[in-house]
N, C-alpha and C positions, 0 to 999 in steps of 0.2 A: 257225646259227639261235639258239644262246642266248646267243649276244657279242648280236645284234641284239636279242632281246628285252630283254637287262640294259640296250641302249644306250638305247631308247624308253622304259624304266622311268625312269632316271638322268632323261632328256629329261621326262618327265611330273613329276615330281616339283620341279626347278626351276622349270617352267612354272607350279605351283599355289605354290610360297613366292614367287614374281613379285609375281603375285596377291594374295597375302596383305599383303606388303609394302604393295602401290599400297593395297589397301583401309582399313587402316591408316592410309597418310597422306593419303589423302582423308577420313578421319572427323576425324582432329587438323584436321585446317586447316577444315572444314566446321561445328567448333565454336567457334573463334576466328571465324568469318566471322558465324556468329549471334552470340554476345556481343555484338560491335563495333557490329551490326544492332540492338540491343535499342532498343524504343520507352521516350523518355521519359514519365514519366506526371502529372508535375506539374505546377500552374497556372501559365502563362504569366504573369510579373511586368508590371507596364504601366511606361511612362515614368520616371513618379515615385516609381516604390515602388525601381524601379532606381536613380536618383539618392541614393533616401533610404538605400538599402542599402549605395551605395558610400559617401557621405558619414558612416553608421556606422561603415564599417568602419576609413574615414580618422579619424575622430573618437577609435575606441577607442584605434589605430595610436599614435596622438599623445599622447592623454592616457597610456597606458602609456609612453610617452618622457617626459613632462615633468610630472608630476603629480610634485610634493614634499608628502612628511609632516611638518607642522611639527605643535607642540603651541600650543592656544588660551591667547592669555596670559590671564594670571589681573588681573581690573577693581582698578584701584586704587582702595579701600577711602573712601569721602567722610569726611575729620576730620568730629568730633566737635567741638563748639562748645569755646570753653576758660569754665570758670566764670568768670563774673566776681561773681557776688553774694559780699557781705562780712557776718559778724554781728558786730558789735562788742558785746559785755558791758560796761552803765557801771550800777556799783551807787552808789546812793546811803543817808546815812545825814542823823541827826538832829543837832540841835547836840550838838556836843564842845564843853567847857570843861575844857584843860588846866589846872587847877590852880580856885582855891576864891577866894570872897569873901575882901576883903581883913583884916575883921577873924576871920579862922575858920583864918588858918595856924599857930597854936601849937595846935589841939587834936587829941586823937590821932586824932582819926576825920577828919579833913581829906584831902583829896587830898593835899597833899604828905607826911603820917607814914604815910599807907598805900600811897602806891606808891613813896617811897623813891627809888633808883635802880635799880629792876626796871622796863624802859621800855619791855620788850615785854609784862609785867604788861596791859596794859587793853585790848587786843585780843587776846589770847591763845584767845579763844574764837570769834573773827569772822575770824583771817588766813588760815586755808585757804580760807575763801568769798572775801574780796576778792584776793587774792593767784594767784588763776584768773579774776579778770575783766580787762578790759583798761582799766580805768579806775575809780578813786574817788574819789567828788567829798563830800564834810564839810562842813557851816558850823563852820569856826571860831570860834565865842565864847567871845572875850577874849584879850586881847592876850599875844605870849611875851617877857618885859624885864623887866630889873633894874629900870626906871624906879620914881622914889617917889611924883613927884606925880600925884595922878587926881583925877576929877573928885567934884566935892561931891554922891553923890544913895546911897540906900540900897542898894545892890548895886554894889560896883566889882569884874570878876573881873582876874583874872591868874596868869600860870604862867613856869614858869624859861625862858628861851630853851632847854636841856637837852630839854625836852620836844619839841620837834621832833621828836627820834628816836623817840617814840612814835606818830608817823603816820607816819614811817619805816620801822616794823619792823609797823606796823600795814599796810604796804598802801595807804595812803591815798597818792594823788599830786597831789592839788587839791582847792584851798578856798575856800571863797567868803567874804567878810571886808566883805560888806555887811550888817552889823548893828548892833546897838546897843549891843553891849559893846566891840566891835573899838576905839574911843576913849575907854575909860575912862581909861587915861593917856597920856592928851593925844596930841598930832604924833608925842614921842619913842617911848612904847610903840608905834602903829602904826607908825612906821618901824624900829621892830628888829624888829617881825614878818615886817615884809614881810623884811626882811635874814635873818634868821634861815631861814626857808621857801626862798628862791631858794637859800641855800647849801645846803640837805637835797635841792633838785632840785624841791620841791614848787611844784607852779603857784598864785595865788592870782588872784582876780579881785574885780570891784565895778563900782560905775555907771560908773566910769571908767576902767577898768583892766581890759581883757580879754584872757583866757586861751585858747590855742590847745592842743589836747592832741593828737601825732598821731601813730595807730598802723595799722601795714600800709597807709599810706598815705590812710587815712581822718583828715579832719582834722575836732576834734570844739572847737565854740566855746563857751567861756562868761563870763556875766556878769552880776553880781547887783545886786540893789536894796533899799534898805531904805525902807518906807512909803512907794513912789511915789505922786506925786499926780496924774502925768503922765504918758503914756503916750508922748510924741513921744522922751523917752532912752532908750528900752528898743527903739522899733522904730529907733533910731537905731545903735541896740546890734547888733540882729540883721541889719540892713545891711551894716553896716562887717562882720561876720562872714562874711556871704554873699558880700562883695566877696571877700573873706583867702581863698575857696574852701573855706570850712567845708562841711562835710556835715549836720553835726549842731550844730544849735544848741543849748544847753540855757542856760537864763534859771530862777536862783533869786531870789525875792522874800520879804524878811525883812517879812513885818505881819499884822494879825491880831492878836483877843484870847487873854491868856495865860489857859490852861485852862479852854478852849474845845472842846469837840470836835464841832463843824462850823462849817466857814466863814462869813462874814458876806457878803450878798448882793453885799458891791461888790465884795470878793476874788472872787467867781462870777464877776461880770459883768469885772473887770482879766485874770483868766486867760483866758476864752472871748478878749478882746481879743486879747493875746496869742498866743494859739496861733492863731485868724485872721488874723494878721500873719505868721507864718511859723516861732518859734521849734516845736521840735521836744516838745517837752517843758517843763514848766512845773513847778519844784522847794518847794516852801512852806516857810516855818519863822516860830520866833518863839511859837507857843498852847504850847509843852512838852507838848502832847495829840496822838494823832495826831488824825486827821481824814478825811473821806473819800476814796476814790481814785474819779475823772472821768473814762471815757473819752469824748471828744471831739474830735467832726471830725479821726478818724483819729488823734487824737495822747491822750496823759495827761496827767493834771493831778495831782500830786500836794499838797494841799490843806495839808498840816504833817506833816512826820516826827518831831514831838517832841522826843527825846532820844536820843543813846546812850552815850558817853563822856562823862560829865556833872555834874566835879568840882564845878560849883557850886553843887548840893543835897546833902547827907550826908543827909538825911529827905525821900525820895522819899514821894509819895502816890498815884504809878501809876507803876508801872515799864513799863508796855507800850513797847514801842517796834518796829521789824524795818528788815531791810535789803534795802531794792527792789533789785530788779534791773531793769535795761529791757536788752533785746538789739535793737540797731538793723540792720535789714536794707537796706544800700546797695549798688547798683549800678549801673555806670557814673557815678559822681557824682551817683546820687538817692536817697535815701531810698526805699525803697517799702515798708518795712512794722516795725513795731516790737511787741514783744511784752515783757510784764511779769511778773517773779515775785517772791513778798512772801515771806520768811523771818520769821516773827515771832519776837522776840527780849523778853527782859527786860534793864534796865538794869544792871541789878546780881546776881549769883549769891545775895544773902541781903536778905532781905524781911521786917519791915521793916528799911530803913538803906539805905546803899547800898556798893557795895564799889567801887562804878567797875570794875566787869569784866563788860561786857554777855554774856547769855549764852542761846543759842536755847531756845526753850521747844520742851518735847517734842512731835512733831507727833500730834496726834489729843488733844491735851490741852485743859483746860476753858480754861488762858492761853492755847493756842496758838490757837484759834479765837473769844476774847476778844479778839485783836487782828485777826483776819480781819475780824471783826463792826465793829470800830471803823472800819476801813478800807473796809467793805463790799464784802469782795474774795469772789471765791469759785474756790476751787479746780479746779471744773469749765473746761471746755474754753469758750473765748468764743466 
């Protein structure tokens, strides 16, 4: 009886872990069956949001394959125009007479016992100013020669050929030789001036005989005249200039009364001529006064610069005198604009007499605006 009950024990106990077993892998697999079951719950996509979604996905697919990082080039920089405007600085001065009337060379106060062979002596106070310009242009009055014979009238000047070097070491590079001393002795003195001058490098010019001067490529014309009567040589003058491709014309005109300080109506009306013909600038000499400064249809008129190296007087009776300056503004082969500065100078360093060494008056001084006044320049802005 107890093998039998131990055996139906054994028997029931199997039978229930059977049991347990099955019920077990019916809950695993019964959980797996729902998951797999679960309801989707989100919005059904239509056609084109489908198209639009795969065509994203291809679009990102791609550009993550073939999209390159390059760096954005850097814009080339537009030049900068190149200047072309030019100032050219041409200072001018009053008449020079190297050396003294003919009967005044044996006394001591003469030009030749006072400057000797000191040849840088008579501009020694004027060459740092023209020697920073790019150009200066002097009437020379009176011829440089040995010659004896001159002509019969009460003032004949003359100076050593020697003297050259004194517009040499002055600075000076051109002269104008249309006046009324330039022939006091005869053809031969005018022809060893002119010799003398071309062997120093200096340019000279005259009614007939014109000067080209030409720096940084700016080519600057001139030519002078003494008491024209006639105006058809002068614009014939500034023609042949304008052909030569001058930029800058400049026309000196030796007339006018001596010691004079303003011009005479017909000098007014010959410069206006003039400058409405085309020359640049318009240079005066001859009154040994200055005279007044013209601005006019765009250009100057310089009406008489007087004196400045000026052996032919020992007994000055106005030493004013200064050294203009005009700075000429060209570009592309035009003028377009010109601007002027006046230095007022005395002729001499000792007063009365003259020592022949021009020499600036102090600026703000009763001469120094003595010669603004004569000039009737004014310092203020134009």
């Amino acid at each position: 009886m107890a093998n039998k009950a131990a055996h139906r024990k054994e028997k029931y106990q199997v039978k229930w872990l059977m049991v347990f077993y099955i019920s077990l892998l019916l809950l695993v697999s019964g959980c797996s069956i729902f998951a797999s079951a679960e309801v989707d719950t989100t919005t059904p996509q239509s056609p084109s949001e489908l198209i639009y979604s795969e065509n994203s996905v291809l679009s990102q697919s791609s550009t993550s394959e073939t999209t390159i990082i390059t760096s954005t080039p850097t814009p080339t920089p537009t030049p900068s125009p190149t200047p072309t405007a030019k100032d050219i600085v041409v200072s001018f001065l009053g008449d020079c007479t190297l050396g003294q009337n003919k009967d005044l060379g044996n006394a001591d106060y003469s030009f030749l016992n006072t400057i000797g062979t000191d040849y840088a002596y008579p501009f020694k106070n004027a060459v740092e100013i023209l020697s920073a310009d790019d150009l200066t242009l002097a009437n020379l009055e009176g011829p440089l020669t040995e010659a004896t014979g001159f002509r019969e009238k009460e003032i004949v000047f003359k100076g050593s050929p020697d003297y050259v070097e004194i517009l040499s070491l002055g600075s000076v590079e051109a002269v104008n030789l249309a006046n009324n001393h330039s022939y006091d002795y005869w053809d031969t003195g005018l022809t060893d001036t002119k010799e003398v001058l071309e062997g120093a490098g200096i340019l000279w010019s005259d009614n007939t005989t014109y000067a080209i001067y030409e720096v940084d490529g700016v080519k600057i014309g001139m030519a002078g005249f003494m008491f024209p009567w006639q105006l058809e040589p002068i614009y014939e003058a500034i023609d042949s200039l304008r052909a030569d491709g001058c930029e800058i014309v400049i026309i000196s005109i030796h007339t006018g009364v001596e010691r004079m300080y303003e011009p005479e109506s017909v000098a007014v009306n010959m410069a206006h001529d003039i400058i409405d013909y085309g020359a640049d600038i318009y240079v005066g000499h001859h009154p040994h006064r200055l005279q007044p400064i013209e601005y006019y249809n765009g250009k100057y008129i310089l009406y008489s610069l007087s004196n400045f190296v000026f052996g032919g007087q020992p007994w000055l009776t106005d030493p004013d005198t200064a050294i203009v300056q005009c700075t000429f503004t060209v570009d592309l082969g035009e003028l377009i604009d010109c601007r002027l500065n006046v230095i007022p100078y005395s002729m001499t360093t000792t007063f009365p007499g003259n020592d022949y060494c021009p020499i600036p008056y102090e600026p703000g001084s009763d001469d120094y605006y003595g010669v603004l006044d004569k000039l009737r320049w004014s310092e203020s802005p134009e």
